[in-house]
N, C-alpha and C positions, 0 to 999 in steps of 0.2 A: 295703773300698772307702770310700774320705773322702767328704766333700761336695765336694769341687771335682771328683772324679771323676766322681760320681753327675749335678750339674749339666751336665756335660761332655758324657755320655750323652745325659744330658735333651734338650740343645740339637740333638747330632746327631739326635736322633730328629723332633723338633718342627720344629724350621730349614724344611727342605724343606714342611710344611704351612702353618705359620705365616708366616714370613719371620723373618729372624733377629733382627730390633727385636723384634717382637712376642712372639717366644722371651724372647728378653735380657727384655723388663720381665715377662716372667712368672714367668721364675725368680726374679727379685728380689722380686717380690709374695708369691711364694709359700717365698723362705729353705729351701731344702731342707736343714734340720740334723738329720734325724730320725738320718741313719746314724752321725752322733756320737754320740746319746744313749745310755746305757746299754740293754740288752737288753733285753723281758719276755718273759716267763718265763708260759708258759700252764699252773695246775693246777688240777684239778677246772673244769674247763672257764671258769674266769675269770683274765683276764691281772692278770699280778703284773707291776710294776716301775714305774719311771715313764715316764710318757705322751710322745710329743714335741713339744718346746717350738717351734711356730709362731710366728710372727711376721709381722707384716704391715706394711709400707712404709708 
């Protein structure tokens, strides 16, 4: 799943609560690019990999 899919989700699930403005600038605030980032990797109970890179508007 990409991030244009992931946000796509996002919107249908929120829209109906929200209103779809308020969806639209939340996805933007909030940059949903965790699903592009590389994987972590859980061992001995501490996550290995890098973190996802947020961003804020």
């Amino acid at each position: 799943m990409n991030t244009e899919a992931v946000n796509a989700k996002a919107r249908d699930l929120m829209a109906p609560v929200l209103s779809a403005r308020k969806t639209d600038q939340l996805i933007e605030r909030i940059k949903i690019d965790a699903c592009d980032a590389p994987p972590r990797v859980e061992v001995s109970g501490q996550q290995i990999g890098p973190k996802p890179a947020y961003t804020r508007a």
